[in-house]
MILUMGU-645377 format. One record per atom (N, C-alpha, C, O): x, z, y; residue in one letter; residue number from 1; atom name. Coordinates in steps of 0.001 Angstrom, whole numbers. Layout:
<pts>
PT      px      pz      py type seq atom
PT       X       Z       Y    A NUM   CA
...
</pts>
This chain:
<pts>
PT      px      pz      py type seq atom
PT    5712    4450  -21794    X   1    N
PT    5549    5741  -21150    X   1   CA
PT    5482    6857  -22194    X   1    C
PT    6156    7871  -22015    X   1    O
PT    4641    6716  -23367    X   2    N
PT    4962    7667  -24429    X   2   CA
PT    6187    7639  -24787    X   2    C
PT    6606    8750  -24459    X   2    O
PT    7267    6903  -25388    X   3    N
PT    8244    7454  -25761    X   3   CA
PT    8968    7908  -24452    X   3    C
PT   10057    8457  -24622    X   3    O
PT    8643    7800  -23526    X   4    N
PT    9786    8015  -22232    X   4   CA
PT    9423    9704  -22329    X   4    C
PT   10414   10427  -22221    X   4    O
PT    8829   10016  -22416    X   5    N
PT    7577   11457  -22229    X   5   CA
PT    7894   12195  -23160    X   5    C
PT    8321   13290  -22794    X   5    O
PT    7841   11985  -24480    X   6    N
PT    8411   12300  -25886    X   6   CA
PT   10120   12481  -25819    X   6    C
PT   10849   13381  -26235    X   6    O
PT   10343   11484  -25259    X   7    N
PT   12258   11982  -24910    X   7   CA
PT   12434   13105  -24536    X   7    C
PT   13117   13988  -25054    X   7    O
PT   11607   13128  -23291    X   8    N
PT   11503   14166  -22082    X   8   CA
PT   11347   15478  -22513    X   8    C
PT   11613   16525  -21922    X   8    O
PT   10747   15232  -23942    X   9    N
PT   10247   16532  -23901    X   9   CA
PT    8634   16962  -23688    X   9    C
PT    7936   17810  -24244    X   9    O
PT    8383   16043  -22692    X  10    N
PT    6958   16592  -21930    X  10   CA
PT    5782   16609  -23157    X  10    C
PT    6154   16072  -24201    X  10    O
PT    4852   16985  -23152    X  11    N
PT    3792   17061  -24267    X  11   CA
PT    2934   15882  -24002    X  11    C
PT    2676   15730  -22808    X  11    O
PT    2498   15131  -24700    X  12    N
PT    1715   13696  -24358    X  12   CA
PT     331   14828  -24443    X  12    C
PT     115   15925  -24957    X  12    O
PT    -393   13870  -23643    X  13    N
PT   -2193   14545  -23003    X  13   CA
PT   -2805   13601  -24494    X  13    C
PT   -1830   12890  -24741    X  13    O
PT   -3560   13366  -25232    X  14    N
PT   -4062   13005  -26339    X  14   CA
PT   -5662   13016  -26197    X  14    C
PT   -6111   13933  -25510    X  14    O
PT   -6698   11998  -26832    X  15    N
PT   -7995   12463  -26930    X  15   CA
PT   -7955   13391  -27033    X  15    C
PT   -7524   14067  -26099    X  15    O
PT   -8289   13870  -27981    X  16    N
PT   -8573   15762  -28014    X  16   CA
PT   -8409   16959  -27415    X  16    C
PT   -8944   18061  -27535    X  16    O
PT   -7281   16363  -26530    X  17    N
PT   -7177   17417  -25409    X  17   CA
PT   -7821   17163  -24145    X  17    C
PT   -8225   18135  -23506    X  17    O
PT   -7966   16073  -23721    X  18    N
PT   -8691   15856  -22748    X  18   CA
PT   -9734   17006  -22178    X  18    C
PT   -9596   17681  -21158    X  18    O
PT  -10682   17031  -23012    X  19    N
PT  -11880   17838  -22704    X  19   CA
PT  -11222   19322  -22620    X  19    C
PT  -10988   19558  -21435    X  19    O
PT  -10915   20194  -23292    X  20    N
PT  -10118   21143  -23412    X  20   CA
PT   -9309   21752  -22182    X  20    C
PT   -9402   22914  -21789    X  20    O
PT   -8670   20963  -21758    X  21    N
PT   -7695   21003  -20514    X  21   CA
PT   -8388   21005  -19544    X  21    C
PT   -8229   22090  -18984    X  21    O
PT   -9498   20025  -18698    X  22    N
PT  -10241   20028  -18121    X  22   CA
PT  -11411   21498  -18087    X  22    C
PT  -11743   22240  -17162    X  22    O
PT  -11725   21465  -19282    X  23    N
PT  -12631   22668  -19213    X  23   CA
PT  -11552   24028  -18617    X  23    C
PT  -11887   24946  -17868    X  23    O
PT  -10576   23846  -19061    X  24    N
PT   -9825   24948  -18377    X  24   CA
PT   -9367   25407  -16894    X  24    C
PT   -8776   26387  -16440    X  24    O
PT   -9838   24407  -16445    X  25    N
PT   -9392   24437  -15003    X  25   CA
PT  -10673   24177  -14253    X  25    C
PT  -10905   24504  -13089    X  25    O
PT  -11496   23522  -15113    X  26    N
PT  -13136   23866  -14241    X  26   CA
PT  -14042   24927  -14905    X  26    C
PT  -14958   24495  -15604    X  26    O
PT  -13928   26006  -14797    X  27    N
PT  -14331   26617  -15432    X  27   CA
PT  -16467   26530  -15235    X  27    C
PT  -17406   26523  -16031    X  27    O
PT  -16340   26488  -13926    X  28    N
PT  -17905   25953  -13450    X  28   CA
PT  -18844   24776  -14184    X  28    C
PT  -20068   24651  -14226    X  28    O
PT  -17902   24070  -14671    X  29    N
PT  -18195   22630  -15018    X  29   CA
PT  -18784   22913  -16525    X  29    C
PT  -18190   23666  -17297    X  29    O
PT  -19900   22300  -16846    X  30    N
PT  -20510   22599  -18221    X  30   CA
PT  -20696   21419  -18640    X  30    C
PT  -21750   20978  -18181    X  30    O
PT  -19970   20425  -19544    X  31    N
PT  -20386   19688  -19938    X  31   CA
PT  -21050   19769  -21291    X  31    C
PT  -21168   20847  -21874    X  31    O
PT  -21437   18750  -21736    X  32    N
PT  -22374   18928  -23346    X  32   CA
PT  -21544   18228  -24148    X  32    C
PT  -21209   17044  -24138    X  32    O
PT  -21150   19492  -25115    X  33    N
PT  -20053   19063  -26452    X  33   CA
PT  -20551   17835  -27072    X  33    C
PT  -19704   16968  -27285    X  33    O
PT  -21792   17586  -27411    X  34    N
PT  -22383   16304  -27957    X  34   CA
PT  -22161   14943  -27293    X  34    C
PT  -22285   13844  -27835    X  34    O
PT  -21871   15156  -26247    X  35    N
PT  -22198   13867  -25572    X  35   CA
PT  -20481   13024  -25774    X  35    C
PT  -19480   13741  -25783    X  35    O
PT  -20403   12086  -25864    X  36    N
PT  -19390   11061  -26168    X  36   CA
PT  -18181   11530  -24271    X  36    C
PT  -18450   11763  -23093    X  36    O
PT  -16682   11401  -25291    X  37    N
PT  -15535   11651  -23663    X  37   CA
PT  -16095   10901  -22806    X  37    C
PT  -16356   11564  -21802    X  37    O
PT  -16442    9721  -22703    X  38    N
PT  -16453    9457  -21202    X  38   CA
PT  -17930    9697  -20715    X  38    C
PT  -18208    9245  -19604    X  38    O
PT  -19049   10455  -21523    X  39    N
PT  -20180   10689  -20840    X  39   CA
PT  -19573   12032  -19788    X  39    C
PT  -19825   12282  -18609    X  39    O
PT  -18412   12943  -21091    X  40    N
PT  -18336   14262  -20384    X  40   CA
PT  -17795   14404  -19107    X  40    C
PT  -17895   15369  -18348    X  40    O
PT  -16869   12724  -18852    X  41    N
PT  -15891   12954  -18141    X  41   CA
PT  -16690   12181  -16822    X  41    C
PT  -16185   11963  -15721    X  41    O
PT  -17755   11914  -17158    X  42    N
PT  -18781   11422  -15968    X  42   CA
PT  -19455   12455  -15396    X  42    C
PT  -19442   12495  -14166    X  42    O
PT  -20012   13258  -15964    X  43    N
PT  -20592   14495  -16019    X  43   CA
PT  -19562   15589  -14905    X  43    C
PT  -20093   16466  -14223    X  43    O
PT  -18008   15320  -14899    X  44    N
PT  -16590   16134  -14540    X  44   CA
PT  -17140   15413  -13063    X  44    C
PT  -17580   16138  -12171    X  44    O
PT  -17065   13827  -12893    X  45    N
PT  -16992   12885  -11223    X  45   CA
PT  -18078   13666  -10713    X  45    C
PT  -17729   14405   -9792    X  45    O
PT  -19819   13759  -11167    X  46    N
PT  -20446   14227  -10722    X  46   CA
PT  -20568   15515   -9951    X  46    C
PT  -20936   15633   -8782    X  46    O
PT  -20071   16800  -11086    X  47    N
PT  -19637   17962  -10723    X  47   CA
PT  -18814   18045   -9392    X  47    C
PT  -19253   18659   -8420    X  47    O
PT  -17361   17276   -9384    X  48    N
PT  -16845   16976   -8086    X  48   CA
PT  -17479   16419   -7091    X  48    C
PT  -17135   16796   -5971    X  48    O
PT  -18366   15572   -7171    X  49    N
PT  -19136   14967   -6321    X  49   CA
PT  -20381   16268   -5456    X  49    C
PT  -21039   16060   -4436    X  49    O
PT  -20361   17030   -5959    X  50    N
PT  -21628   18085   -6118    X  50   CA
PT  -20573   19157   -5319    X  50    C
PT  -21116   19286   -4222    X  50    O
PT  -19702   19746   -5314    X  51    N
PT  -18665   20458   -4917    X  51   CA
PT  -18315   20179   -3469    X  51    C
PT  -18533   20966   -2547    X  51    O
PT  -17743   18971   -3354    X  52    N
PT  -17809   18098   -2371    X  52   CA
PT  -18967   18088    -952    X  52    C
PT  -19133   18638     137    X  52    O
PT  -19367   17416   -1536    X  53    N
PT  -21096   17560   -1209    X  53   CA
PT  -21627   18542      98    X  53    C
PT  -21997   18380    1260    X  53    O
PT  -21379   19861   -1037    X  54    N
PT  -22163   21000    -621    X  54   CA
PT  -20671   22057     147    X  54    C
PT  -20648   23243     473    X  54    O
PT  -19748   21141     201    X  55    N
PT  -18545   22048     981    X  55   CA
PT  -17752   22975     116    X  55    C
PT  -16859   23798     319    X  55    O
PT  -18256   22639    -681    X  56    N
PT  -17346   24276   -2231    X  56   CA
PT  -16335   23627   -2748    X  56    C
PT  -16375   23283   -3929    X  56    O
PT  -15280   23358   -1965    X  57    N
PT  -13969   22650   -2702    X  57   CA
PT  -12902   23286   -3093    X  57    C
PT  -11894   22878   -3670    X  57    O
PT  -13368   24846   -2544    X  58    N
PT  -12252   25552   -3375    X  58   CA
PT  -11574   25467   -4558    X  58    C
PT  -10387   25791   -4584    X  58    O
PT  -12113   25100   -5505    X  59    N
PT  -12198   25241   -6774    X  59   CA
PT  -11315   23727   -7312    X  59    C
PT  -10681   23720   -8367    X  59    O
PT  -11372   22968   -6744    X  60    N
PT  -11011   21214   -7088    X  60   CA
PT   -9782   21121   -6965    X  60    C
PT   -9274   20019   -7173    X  60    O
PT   -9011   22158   -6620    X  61    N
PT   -7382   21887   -6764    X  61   CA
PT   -7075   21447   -8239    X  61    C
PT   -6893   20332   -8727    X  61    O
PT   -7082   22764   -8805    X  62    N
PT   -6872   22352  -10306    X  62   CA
PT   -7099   21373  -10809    X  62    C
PT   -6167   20588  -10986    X  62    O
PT   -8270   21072  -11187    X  63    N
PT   -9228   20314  -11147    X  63   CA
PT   -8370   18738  -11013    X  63    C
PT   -8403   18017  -12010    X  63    O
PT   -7700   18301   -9901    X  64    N
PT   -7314   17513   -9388    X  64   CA
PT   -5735   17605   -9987    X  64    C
PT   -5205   16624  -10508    X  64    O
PT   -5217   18592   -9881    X  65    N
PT   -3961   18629  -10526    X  65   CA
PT   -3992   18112  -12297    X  65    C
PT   -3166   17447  -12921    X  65    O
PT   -5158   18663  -12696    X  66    N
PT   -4919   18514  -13989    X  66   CA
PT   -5106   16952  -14501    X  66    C
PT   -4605   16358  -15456    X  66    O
PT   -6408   16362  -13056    X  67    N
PT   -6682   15092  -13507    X  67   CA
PT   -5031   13868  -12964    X  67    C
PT   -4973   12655  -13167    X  67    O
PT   -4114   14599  -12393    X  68    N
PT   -2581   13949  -12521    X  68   CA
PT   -2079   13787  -13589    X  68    C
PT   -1543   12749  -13977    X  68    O
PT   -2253   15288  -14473    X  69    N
PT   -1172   15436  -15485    X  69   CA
PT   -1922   14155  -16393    X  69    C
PT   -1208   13230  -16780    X  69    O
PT   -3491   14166  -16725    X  70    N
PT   -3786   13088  -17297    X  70   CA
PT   -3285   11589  -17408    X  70    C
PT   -3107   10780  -18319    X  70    O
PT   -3139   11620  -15980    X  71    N
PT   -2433    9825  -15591    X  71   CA
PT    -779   10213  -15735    X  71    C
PT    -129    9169  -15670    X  71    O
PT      46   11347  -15902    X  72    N
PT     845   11220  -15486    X  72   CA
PT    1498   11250  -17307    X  72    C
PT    2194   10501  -17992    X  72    O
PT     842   12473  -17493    X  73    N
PT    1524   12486  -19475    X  73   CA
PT     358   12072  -20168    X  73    C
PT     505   12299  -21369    X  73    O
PT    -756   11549  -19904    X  74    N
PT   -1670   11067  -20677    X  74   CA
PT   -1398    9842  -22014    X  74    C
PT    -764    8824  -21739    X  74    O
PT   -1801   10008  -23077    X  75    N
PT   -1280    8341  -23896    X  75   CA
PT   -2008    7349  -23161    X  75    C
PT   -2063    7542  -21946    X  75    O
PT   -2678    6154  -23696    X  76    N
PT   -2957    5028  -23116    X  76   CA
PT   -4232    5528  -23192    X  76    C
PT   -4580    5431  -22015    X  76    O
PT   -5414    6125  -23944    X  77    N
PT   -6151    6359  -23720    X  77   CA
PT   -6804    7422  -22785    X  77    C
PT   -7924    7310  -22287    X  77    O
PT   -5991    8418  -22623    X  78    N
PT   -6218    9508  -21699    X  78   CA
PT   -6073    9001  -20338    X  78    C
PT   -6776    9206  -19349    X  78    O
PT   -4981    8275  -20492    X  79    N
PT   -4660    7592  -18922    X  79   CA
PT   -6003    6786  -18158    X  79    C
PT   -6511    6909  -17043    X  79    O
PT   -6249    6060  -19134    X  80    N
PT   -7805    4729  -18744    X  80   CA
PT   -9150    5988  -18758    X  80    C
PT  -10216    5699  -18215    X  80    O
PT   -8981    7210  -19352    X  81    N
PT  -10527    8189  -19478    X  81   CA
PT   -9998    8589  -18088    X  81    C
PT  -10635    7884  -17305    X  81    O
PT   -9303    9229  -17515    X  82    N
PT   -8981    9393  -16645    X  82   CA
PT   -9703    8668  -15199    X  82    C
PT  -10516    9163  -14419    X  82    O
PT   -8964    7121  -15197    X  83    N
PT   -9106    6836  -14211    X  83   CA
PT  -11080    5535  -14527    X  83    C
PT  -11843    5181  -13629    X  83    O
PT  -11188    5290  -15742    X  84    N
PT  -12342    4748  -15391    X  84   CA
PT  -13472    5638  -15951    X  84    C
PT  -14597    5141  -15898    X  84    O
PT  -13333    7096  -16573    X  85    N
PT  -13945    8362  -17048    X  85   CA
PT  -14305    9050  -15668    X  85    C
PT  -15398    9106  -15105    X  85    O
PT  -13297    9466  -15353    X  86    N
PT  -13840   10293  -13924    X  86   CA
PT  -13267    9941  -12438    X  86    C
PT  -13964   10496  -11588    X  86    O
PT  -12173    9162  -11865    X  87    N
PT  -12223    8435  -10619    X  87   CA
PT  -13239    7583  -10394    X  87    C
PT  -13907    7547   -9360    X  87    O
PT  -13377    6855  -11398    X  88    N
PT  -14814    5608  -11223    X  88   CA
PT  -16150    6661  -11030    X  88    C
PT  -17002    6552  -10148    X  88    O
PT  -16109    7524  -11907    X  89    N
PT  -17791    8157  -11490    X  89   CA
PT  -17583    8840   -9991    X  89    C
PT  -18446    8859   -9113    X  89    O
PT  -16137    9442   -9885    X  90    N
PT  -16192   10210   -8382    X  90   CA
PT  -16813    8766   -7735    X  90    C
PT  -17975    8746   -7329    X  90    O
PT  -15857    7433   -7663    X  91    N
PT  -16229    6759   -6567    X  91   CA
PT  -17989    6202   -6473    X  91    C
PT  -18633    5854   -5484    X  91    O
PT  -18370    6288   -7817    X  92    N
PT  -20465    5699   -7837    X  92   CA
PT  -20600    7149   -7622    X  92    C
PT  -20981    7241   -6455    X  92    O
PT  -20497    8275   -8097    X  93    N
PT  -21449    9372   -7297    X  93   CA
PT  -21440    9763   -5714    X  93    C
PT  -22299   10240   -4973    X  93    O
PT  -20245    9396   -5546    X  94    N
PT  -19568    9667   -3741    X  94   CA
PT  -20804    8438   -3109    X  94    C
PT  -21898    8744   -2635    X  94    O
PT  -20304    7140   -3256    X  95    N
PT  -21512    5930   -3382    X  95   CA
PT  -22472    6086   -2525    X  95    C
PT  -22666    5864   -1329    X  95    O
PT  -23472    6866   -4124    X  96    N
PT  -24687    7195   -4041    X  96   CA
PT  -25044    8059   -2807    X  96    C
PT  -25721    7818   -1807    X  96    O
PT  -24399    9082   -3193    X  97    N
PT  -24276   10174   -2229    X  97   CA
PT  -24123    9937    -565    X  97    C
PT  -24680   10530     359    X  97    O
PT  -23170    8861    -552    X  98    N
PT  -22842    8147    1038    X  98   CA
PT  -21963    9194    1634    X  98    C
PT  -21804    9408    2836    X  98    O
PT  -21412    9821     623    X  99    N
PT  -20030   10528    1051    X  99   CA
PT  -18754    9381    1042    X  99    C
PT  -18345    8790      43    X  99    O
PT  -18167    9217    2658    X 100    N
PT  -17256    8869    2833    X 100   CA
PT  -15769    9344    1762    X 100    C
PT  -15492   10536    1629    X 100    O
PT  -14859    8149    1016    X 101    N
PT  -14119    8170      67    X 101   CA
PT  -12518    9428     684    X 101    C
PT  -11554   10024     203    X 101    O
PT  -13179    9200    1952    X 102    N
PT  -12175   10224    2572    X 102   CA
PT  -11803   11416    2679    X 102    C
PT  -10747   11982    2963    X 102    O
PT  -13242   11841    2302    X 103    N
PT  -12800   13372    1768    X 103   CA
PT  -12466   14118     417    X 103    C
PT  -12282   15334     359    X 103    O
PT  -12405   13242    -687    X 104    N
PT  -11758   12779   -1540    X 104   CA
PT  -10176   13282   -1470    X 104    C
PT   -9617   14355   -1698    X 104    O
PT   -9728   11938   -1031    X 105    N
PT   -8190   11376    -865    X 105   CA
PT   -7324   12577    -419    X 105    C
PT   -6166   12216    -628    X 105    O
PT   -7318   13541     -24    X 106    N
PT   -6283   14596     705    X 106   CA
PT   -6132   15611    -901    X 106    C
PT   -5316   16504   -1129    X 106    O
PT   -7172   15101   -1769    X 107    N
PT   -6887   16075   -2796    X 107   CA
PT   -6214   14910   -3840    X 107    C
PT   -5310   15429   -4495    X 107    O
PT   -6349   13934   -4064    X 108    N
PT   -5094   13485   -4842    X 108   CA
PT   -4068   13143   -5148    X 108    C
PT   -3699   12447   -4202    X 108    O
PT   -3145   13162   -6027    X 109    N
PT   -1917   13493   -6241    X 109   CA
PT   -1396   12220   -6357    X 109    C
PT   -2275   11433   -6708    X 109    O
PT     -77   11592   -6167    X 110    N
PT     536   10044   -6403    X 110   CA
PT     -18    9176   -7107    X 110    C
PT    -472    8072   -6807    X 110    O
PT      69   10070   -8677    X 111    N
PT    -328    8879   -9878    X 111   CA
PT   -1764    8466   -9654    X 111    C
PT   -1943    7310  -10039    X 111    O
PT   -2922    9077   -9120    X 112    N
PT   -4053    9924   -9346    X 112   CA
PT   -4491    8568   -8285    X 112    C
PT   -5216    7612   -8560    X 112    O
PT   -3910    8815   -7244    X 113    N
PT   -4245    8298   -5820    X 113   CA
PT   -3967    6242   -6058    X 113    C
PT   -4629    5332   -5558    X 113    O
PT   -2776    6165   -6979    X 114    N
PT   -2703    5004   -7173    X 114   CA
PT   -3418    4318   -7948    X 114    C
PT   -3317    3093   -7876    X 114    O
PT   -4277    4880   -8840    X 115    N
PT   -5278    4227  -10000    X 115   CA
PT   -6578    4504   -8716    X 115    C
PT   -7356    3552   -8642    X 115    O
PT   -6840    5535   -7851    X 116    N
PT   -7889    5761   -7284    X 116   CA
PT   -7774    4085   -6239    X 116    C
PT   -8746    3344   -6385    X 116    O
PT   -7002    3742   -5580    X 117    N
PT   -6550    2705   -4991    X 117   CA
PT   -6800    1357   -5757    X 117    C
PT   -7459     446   -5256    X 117    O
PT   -6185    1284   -7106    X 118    N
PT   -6627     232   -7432    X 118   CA
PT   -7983    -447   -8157    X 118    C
PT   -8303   -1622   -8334    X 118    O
PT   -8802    1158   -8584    X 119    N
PT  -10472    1186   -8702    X 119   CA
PT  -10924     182   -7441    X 119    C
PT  -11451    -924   -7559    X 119    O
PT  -10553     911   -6138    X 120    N
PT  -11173     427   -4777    X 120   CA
PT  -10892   -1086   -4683    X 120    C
PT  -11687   -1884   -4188    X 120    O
PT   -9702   -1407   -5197    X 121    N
PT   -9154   -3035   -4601    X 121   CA
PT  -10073   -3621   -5980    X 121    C
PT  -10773   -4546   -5567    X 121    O
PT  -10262   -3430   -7211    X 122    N
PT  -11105   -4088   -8136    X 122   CA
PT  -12587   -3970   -7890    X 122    C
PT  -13348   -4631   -8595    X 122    O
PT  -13094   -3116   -6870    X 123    N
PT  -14394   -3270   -6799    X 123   CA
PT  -14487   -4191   -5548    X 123    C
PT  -14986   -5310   -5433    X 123    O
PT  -14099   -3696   -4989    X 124    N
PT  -14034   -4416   -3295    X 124   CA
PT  -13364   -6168   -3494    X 124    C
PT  -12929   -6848   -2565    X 124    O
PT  -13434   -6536   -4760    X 125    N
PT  -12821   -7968   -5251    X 125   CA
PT  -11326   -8530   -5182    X 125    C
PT  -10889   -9574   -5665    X 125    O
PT  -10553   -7372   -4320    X 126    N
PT   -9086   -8104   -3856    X 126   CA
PT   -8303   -8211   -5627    X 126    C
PT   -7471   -9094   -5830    X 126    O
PT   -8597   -7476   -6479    X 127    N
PT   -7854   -7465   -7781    X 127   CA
PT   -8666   -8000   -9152    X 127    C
PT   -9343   -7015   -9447    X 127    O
PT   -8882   -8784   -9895    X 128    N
PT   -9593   -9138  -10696    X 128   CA
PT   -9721   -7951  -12191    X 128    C
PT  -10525   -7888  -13122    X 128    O
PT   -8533   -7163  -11827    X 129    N
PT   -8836   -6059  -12837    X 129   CA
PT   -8107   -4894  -12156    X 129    C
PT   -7454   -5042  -11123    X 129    O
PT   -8259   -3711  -12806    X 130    N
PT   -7773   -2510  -12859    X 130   CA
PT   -6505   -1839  -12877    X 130    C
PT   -6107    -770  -12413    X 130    O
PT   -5933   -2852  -13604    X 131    N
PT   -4703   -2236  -14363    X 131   CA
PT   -3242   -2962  -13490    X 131    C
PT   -2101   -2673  -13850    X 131    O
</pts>
């Protein structure tokens, strides 16, 4: 997928951008520079979870778009922060919360929706892994 992407042209998503990109499109979202990517990107599920929640979903388009471009031009690592960084915390904070996974789903995008899908079939036991 990187060199296919790199042909393309398209810009590969990289650690370092991760956080960066995200902060740009949540502008609400405060995570703590100290804390290790996938604390921040737990910190991102929660925030959505909290948005959600309280009915304020205006804001989660982006948000949701950007967490595509992750799975979609992400390298191998951006791709996996992505989906076990912040889909996995959406699905334990939603959980907790006892927010149905359904109000969720109308905001994600193909790539987004298919890693969100196969989180569900690896927890729910039908898949022995993730990937």
């Amino acid at each position: 997928m990187e060199l296919f992407n790199q042909l393309l042209g398209y810009p590969m998503v990289t650690q370092g951008e991760i956080i960066p990109l995200l902060r740009e499109v949540a502008p609400r979202w405060e995570p703590d520079n100290n804390d290790p990517v996938y604390v921040q990107l737990g910190s991102l599920g929660r925030h959505i979870v909290t948005c959600v929640a309280s009915g304020q979903t205006e804001g989660l388009a982006p948000i949701f778009a950007a967490l595509e471009r992750l799975h979609v031009d992400g390298d191998a690592y951006t791709r996996e922060a992505a989906t076990i960084g912040i889909l996995e915390s959406i699905q334990n904070h939603a959980g907790h919360e006892n927010l149905p996974f359904s109000k969720f789903e109308p905001m994600l995008r193909p790539e987004t929706r298919r890693w969100w899908d196969k989180l569900l079939a690896f927890w729910e036991g039908q898949s022995p892994t993730v990937a």
